[in-house]
C-alpha positions as CSV (number, residue, x, y, z in Angstrom):
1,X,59.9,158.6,-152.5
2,X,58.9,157.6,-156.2
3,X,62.2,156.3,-156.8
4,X,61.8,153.7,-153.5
5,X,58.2,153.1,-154.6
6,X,59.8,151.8,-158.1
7,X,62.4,149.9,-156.2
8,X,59.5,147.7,-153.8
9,X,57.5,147.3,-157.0
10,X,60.6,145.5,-158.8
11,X,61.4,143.5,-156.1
12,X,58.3,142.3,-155.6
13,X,58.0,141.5,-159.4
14,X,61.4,139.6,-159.2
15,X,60.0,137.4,-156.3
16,X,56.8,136.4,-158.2
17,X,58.4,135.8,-161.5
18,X,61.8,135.0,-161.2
19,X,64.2,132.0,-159.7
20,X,66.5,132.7,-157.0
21,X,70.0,132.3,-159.6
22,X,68.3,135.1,-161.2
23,X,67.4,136.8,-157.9
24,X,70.9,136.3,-156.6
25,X,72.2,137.8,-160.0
26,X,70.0,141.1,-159.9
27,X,70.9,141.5,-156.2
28,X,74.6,141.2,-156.9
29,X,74.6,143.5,-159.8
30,X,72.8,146.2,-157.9
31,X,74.9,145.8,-155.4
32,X,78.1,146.5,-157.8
33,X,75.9,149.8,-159.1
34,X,75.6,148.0,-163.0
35,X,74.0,150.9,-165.0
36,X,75.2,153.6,-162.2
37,X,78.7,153.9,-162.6
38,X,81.0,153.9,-165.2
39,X,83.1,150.8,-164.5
40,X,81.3,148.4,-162.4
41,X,83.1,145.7,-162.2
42,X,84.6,146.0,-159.1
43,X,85.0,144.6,-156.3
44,X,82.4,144.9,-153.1
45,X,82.6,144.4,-149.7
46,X,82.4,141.4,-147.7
47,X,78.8,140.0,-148.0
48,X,78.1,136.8,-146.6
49,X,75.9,134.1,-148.1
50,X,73.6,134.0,-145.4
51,X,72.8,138.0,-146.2
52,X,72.6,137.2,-149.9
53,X,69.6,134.4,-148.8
54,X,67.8,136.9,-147.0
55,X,68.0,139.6,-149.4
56,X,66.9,137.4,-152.2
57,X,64.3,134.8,-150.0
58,X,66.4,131.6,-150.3
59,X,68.5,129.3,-148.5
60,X,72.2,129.9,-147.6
61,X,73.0,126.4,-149.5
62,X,71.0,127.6,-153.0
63,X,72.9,130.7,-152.6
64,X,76.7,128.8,-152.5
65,X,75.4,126.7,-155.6
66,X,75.1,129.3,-157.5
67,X,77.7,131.5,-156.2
68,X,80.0,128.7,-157.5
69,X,78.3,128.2,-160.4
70,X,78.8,131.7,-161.7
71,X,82.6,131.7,-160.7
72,X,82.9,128.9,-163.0
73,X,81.2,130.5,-165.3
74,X,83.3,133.7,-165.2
75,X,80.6,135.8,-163.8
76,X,82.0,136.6,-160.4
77,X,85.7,136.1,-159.1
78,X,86.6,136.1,-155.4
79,X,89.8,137.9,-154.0
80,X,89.7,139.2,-151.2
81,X,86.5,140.6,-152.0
82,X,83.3,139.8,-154.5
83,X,84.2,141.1,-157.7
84,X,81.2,140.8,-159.8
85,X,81.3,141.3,-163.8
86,X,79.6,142.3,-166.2
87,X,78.6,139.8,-168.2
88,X,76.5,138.6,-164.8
89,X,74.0,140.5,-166.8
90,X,73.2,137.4,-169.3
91,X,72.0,135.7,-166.2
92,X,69.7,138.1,-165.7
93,X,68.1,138.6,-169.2
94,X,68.2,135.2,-170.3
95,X,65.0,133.9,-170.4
């Protein structure tokens, strides 16, 4: 129960304080277990980018931006699945 309390109060943090391409990089690297597993770049299962708006409080169209933004970048990589990397991390700590 401590753990999930820690969980809202970072969320809600991240929604006061931070942009949605920094939102929709946190999201993406929890969702590829950064800092949980030992290799986590891999690749996840089909998430849409109407899910990935909800989860981070955006629209569908900021969320495709950016998605395309960090492929170019080198972030992320689509084949057949999201396969997130991670050097997403920079998104995330730059300030």
């Amino acid at each position: 129960m401590l753990s999930r309390n820690i969980r809202i109060e970072e969320d809600l943090i991240d929604q006061l304080f931070n942009s949605s391409e920094k939102r929709l990089a946190r999201t993406l690297l929890l969702l590829a277990r950064y800092g949980k597993e030992p290799h986590p770049e891999r690749t996840l299962p089909k998430v849409s980018q109407d899910l990935l708006a909800e989860m981070i409080s955006t629209t569908r169209s900021r969320v495709n931006f950016f998605m395309n933004r960090f492929e170019k970048m080198g972030f992320i990589r689509y084949n057949g699945g999201l396969q997130v990397h991670s050097s997403l991390l920079s998104v995330v700590l730059h300030d």
